[in-house]
C-alpha positions in Angstrom: -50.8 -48.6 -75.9 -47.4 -49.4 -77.6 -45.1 -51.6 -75.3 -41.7 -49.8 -74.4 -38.5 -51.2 -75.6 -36.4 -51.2 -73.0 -32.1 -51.6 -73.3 -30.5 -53.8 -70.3 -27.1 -52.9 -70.1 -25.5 -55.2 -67.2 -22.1 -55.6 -65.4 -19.8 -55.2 -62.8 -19.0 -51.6 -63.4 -16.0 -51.8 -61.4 -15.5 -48.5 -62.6 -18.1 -47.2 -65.5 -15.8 -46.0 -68.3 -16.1 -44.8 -71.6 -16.5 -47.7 -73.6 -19.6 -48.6 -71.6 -21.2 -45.7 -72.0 -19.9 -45.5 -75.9 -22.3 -48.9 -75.9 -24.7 -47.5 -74.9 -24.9 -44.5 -77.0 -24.2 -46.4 -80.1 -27.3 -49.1 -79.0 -29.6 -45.9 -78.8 -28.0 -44.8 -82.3 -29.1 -48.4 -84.1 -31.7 -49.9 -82.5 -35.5 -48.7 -81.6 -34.9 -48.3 -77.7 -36.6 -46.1 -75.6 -33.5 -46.3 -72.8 -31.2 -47.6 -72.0 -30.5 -48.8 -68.2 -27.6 -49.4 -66.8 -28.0 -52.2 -64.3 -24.9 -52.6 -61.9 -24.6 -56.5 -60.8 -25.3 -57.1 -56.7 -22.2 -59.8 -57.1 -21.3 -61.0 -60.6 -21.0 -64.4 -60.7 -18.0 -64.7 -62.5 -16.2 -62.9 -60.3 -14.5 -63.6 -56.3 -14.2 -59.5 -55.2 -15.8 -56.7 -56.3 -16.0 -52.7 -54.9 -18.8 -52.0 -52.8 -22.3 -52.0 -54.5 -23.0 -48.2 -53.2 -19.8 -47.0 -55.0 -20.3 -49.1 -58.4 -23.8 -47.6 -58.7 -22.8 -44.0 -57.6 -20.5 -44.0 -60.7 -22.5 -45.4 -62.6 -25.2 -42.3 -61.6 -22.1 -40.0 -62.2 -21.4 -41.3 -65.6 -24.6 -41.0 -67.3 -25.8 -37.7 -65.5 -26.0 -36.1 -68.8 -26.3 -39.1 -71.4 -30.0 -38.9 -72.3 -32.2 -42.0 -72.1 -29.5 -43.9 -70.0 -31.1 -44.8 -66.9 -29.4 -46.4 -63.4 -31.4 -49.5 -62.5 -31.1 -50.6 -59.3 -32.8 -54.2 -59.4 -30.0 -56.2 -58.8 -28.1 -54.5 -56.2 -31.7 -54.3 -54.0 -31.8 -58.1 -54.7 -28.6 -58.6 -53.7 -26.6 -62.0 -53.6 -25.0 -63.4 -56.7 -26.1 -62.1 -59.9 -27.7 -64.2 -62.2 -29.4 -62.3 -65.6 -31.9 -64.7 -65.8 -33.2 -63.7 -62.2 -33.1 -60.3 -63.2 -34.8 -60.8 -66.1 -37.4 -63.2 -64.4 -38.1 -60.3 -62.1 -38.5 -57.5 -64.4 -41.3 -59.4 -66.6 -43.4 -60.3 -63.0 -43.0 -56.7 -62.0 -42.4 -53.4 -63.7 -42.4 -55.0 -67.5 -44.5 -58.2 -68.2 -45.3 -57.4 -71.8 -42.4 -54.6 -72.8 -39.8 -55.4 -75.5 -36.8 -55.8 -72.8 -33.6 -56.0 -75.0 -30.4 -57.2 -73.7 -27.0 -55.2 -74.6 -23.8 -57.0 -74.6 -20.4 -56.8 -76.6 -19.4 -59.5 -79.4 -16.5 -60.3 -76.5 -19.9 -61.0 -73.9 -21.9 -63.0 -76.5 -18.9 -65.1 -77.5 -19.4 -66.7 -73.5 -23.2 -66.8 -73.9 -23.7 -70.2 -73.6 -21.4 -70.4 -70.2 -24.2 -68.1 -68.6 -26.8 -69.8 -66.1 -30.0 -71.2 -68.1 -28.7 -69.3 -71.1 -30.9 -70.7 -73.5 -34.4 -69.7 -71.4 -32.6 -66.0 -71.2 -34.2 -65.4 -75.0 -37.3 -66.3 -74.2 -37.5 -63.3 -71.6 -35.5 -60.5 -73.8 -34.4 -59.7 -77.2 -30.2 -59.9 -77.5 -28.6 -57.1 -79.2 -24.8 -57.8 -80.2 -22.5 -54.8 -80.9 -20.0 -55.8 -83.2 -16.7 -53.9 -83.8 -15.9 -53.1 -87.5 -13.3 -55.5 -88.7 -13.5 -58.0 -85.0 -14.3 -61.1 -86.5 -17.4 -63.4 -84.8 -15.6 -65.8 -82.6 -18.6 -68.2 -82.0 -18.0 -71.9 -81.1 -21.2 -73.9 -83.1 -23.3 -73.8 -80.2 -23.4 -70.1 -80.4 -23.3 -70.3 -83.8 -26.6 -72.0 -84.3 -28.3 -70.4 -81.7 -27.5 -67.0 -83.5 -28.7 -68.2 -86.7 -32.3 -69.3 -85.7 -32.7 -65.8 -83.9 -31.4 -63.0 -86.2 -33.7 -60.5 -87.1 -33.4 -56.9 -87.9 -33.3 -53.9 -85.1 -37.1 -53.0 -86.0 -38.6 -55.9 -85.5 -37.4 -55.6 -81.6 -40.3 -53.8 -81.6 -42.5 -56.3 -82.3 -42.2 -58.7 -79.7 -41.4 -59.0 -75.9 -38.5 -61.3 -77.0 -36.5 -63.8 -78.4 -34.6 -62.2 -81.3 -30.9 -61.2 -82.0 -29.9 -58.5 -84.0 -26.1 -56.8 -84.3 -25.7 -53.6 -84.6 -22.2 -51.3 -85.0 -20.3 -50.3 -82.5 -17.9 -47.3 -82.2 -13.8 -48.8 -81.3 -13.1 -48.0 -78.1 -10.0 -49.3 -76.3 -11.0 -49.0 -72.6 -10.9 -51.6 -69.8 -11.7 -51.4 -65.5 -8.5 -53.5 -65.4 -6.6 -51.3 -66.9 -8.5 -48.3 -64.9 -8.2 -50.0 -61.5 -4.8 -51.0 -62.7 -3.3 -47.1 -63.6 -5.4 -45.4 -60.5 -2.4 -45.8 -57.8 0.0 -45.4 -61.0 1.3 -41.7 -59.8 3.0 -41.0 -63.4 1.7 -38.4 -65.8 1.1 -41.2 -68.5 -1.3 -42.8 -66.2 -2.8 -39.8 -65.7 -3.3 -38.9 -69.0 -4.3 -42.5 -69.6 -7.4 -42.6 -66.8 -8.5 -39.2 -68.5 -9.3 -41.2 -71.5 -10.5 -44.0 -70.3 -13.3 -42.7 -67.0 -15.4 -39.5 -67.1 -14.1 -36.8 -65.3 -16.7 -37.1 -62.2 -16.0 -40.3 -62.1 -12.1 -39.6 -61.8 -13.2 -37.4 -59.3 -15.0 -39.7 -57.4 -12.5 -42.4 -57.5 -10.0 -40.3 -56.3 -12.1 -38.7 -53.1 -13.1 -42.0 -51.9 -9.2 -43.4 -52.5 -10.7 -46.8 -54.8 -8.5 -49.3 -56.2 -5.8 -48.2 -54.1 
C-alpha cells in the first residue's frame, strides 16, 4: 500500500483569505500531494490575541467548501493551549499518520523565520518542507537557514518517497492579501474598503464576518 502524502497548511487564520487558499491551490498544482489540510492554530505562539477558535475554523470550513482536496484539520484547536508545530506534528505520526509523507506548506516570508520556531531543527525529521516562492522575491535566508536549505533540497517527486526530511520550492501565484489588512478594512464603511475586502476574503467568508460583527 502506497503511503499518502499529506500537505499541512498551518496558521492563525484570523480570517482565511485568498492568498491562503491561492497556496494551497498552487502546492496541489506542483507537488505530488494527495491534500491539502488546513490546520487552524489552538493559540499561535507568536501571537498575544487571537478570534475565537470556533470562528477561525468555521471560515476556514467556508473558504475551502468547494476547493477540492483541501481539508479542515481540527488537531490543534481539540489540543488546545499554545501552538507549537512540532507537537502537532509529533501527534499526527503517533496517531492517524506514522508512516505517511506529511509535507509542511509555508511561504518564503514563513521559512525566512524557520529557525525562530520551537525545536525547529527535529520539525524535518517528522515532515517534508515545501517553500512557495514568489517569482522575482528574492530568498532572504540568514546562513543558518541557508545551510539547512542546502543539505535538504530535493525535487517535488521524491516527497513521495519518504515520510520526511526534504525541502523542495515550488512557484507560487502573487497574491497581495493580508488578515491585517482584512481585519484592518472590515469596520472601514467606505466603498474602497469594500471593494478592497471583496478581493481579499471569499464571499462566505465576507458574509460570515459580517453576521457575527468580527474585527469590529
Amino acid at each position: 500500500m502506497i503511503a499518502p502524502v499529506i500537505g499541512l497548511l498551518g496558521g492563525s487564520f484570523d480570517p482565511v483569505h485568498v492568498g491562503h487558499l491561492q497556496l494551497a491551490r498552487d502546492a496541489l498544482a506542483h507537488l505530488p500531494l494527495d491534500e491539502v489540510r488546513f490546520v487552524p492554530a489552538a493559540q499561535p505562539w507568536q501571537k498575544e490575541r487571537v478570534t475565537d477558535a470556533a470562528h477561525r475554523a468555521h471560515m476556514v470550513e467556508l473558504a475551502i467548501a468547494h476547493e477540492p482536496r483541501c481539508v479542515l484539520d481540527m488537531h490543534e484547536i481539540e489540543r488546545g493551549g499554545t501552538t507549537y508545530t512540532i507537537d502537532t506534528l509529533r501527534e499526527l505520526r503517533a496517531g492517524p499518520w506514522p508512516d505517511a509523507s506529511l509535507v509542511l506548506v509555508m511561504g518564503s516570508d514563513q521559512f525566512e523565520r524557520f529557525d525562530t520556531w520551537r525545536e525547529w531543527q527535529a520539525i524535518a525529521g517528522l515532515a517534508h518542507i515545501a517553500v512557495a516562492r514568489r517569482a522575482g522575491a528574492p530568498a532572504r535566508l540568514n546562513p543558518t537557514l541557508q545551510a539547512f536549505s542546502k543539505e535538504r533540497h530535493c525535487g517535488p517527486a521524491e516527497l513521495a518517497h519518504r515520510p520526511a526530511g526534504g525541502l523542495v520550492e515550488f512557484p507560487m501565484t502573487a497574491i497581495d492579501a493580508s488578515a491585517t489588512e482584512a481585519r484592518r478594512l472590515v469596520s472601514d464603511p467606505s466603498p474602497h474598503a469594500a471593494l478592497r475586502l471583496g478581493r481579499l476574503l471569499p464571499p462566505a467568508v465576507l458574509d460570515y464576518i459580517r453576521a457575527h460583527r468580527l474585527y469590529r
